[in-house]
C-alpha positions, 0 to 999 in steps of 0.5 A: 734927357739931361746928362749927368757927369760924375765929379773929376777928382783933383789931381794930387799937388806934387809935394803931396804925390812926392811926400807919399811915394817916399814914405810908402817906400819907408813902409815897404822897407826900401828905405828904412829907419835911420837911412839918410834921404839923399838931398833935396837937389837930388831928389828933385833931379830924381822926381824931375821937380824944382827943390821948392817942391821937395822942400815942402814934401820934406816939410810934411814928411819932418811935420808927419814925425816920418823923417828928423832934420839934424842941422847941417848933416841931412834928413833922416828916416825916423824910427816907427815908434816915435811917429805920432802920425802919418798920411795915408797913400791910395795902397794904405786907405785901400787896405783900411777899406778892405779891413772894413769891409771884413769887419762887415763880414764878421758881424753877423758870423760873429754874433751867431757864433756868440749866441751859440756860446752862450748856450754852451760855453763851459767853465773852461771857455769862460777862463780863456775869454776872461783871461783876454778880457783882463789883457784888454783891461789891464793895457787899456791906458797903455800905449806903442806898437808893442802894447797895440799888438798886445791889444789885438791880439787879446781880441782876436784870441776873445773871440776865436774862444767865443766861436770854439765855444759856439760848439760849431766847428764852422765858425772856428774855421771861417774865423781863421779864413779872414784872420789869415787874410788879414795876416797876409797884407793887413795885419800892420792896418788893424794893429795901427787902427787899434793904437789909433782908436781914442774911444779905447774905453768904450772899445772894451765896454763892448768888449765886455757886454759880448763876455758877460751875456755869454756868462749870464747864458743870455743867448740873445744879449750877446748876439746883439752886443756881438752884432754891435761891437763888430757893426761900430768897429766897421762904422769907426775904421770907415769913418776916421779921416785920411790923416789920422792914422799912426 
């Protein structure tokens, strides 16, 4: 019988493990913006690596926009609106893959709960959903952390509307179960994922399918828009490569 052997992973080269632990410390807070990094030397005792090493994971770290070199004074840590990307540690790419793995979940749930409110949606649950469809509108061509979190949560406030709608007291509630999991420990993934996504027209136009067959009252319209917001939100989150996040 043939014996098959799964792939070894390559170990990660030390200026990339160096360059991933410091910045996973400026995101945790242990370090924070405008902190000086102690010296490459010190570094280097620190890590137990010749300076050559934390060199080039300093290097990555100015390129990644995480850290700022002023001439003859040190390194710096950045403030968190000016980077304009990151590189993703194994904790980081973990929690995108669990924020994935909830948008899988939602579907379904989410394209019930729309089909249901279609059918029972009130003038005053149109007003609501309108009105976060208009914050989504209007911030479209916006950008920044602030304007990011604005954007989601005009989202989530949609479609927490949509299940109030559903007249199914259930959907409201499994609803908060996941957003309260993300609060927990994914919150910063989705808003970044969200600041990050270059397809914002096409985010909002899927957006907008799910609220007009809920005015139309066509049930089954926005069931599927519902299922396919939600089914290309997962796709999008899985499919973005490991250094493109901000």
């Amino acid at each position: 019988m043939e014996t098959r052997y799964e792939k070894l992973e390559r170990p990660r080269r030390l200026p990339d493990e160096i360059a991933a632990r410091l910045t996973r410390q400026i995101d945790d807070g242990a370090i924070k913006p405008g902190d000086k990094l102690p010296t490459e030397q010190a570094l280097a005792n620190d890590f137990g690596v010749a300076r050559t090493v934390v060199r080039e994971a300093i290097s990555q770290l100015k390129s990644d926009g995480i850290i700022n070199s002023r001439q003859g004074v040190g390194a710096f840590v950045a403030d968190s609106g000016t980077r304009t990307v990151f590189r993703i540690g194994e904790a980081c790419f973990a929690k995108r893959k669990e924020l994935a793995q909830i948008l899988q979940l939602r579907t379904s749930n989410e394209a019930e709960a729309a089909f249901l409110a279609a059918a029972h949606r009130n003038e005053a649950d149109l007003d609501a959903m309108n009105d976060q469809i208009t914050i989504m509108r209007e911030s479209l061509e916006k950008s920044g952390a602030t304007n990011g979190e604005r954007r989601y949560e005009a989202e989530r406030q949609l479609y927490r509307n949509i299940a109030r709608a559903s007249g199914n007291g259930f959907f409201v509630d499994f609803l908060g179960m996941l957003d309260g999991r993300i609060d927990q420990s994914l919150r910063s993934v989705a808003i970044k994922n969200m600041i990050a996504v270059e397809s914002r027209k096409e985010v909002l136009a899927e957006h907008e399918a799910v609220f007009e067959a809920i005015v139309e009252q066509d049930a089954e319209a926005a069931r599927i828009a519902a299922r396919t917001h939600f089914a290309n939100a997962a796709t999008r989150l899985i499919s973005r490569a490991n250094l493109a996040d901000v």
